[in-house]
N, C-alpha and C positions, 0 to 999 in steps of 0.2 A: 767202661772196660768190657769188652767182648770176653764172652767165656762159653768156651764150644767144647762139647763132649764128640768124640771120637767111637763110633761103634768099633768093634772088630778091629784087626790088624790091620793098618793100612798096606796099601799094594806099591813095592818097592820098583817094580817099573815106571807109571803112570811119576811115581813121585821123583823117582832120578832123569825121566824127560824134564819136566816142570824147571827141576834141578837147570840142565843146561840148558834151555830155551833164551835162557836173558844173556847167556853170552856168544851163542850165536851172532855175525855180524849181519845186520840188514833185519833179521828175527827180533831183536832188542831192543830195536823200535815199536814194534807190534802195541797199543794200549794192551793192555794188561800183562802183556808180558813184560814190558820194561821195566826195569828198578830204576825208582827215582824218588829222591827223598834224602833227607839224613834222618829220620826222630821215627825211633822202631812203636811199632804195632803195641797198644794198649790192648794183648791177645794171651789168654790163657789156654792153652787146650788142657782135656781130660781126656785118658782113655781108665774106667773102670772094668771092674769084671775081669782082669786078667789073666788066665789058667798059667802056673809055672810047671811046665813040664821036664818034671825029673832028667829023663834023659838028652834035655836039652843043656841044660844046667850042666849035667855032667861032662858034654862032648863040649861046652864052652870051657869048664873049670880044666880039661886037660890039654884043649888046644893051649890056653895061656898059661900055664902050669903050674894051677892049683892046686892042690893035693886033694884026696877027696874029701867031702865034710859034710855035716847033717846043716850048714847051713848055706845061705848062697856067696858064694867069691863075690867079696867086697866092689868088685867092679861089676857086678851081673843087672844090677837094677837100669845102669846107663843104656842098655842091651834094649830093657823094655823100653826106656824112655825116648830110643832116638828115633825111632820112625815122628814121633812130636816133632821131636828138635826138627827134622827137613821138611815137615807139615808147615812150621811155624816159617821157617826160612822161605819155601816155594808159596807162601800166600802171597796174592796178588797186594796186601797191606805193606810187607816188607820189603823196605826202600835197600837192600844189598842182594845181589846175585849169591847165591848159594855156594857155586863154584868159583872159587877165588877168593873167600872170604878166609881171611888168614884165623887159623888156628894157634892161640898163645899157649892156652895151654887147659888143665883140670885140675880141681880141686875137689874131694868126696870126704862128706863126713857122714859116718855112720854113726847112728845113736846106740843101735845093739845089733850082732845078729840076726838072720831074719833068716827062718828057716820055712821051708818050701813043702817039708812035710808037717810041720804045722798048719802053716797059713792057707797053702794050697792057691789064693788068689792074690791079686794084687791090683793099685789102680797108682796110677802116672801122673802127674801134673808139669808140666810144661811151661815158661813165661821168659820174653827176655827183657834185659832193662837195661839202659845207659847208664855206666858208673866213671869209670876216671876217665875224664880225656888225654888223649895219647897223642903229644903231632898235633892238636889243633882241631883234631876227632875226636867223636865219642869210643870208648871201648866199648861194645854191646857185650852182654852179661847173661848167659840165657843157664837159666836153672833149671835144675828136675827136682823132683820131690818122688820119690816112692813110698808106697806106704801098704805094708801086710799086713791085716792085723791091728795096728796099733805102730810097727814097729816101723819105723821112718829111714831112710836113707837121701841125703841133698849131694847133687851134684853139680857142680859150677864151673 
């Protein structure tokens, strides 16, 4: 299993070219650019060390309208986790184009709470894995795990 630590925020330009490079026509040929493959990446990434900044949290919890609260909207962890999630999809290992990959759907279980003026930091974990086949394909499965503290939240 490959298990890659992620410094710093990744850079959202660089990664949403990466993103549509493979559907480009004539580009998609490119080695390394092409996806090709069915059996996803035996690939973990980490990003540690997270700083959660309050007024981040906050201008996120009113766009989607959270009410305000001493801890982070249920849905705020997926937030840090997904520059992972397009890390793992734009790796040169991952046999599916990024763009075009059908989204079913999410599922989030929080175990408590997680409050930001407590914990202050945060670290990510990232991984996908083939579960039910659907059609004669695999479903790919890609999880997050957050964790402040102690206090965990999985997204699926």
């Amino acid at each position: 299993m490959a298990d890659r630590t992620i410094e710093g925020q990744p850079s959202a330009l660089p990664t949403m070219l990466k993103a549509a490079l493979p559907v480009l026509p004539g580009v998609n040929l490119i080695p390394g650019i092409a996806k090709k493959g069915d059996s996803l990446p035996d690939l973990t990434l980490h990003r540690k060390d997270i700083a959660v900044d309050p007024g981040h949290v906050a201008a996120y919890a009113g766009v989607c309208g959270f009410a305000p609260s001493q801890t982070l909207p249920f849905t705020y962890p997926h937030m840090l986790a997904f520059p992972l999630h397009m890390a793992i999809m734009t790796d040169g290992s991952f046999p599916f184009p990024a763009i075009g990959t059908v989204h079913l759907g999410n599922r989030i279980t929080q175990h408590r709470p997680i409050s930001p003026a407590v914990v202050g930091r945060c670290e990510v974990m990232v991984f996908s894995r083939c579960t039910i086949p659907i059609a004669g394909k695999g479903n790919d499965e890609s999880v997050s795990i957050a964790m402040c503290s102690g206090n965990a939240s999985m997204c699926r």
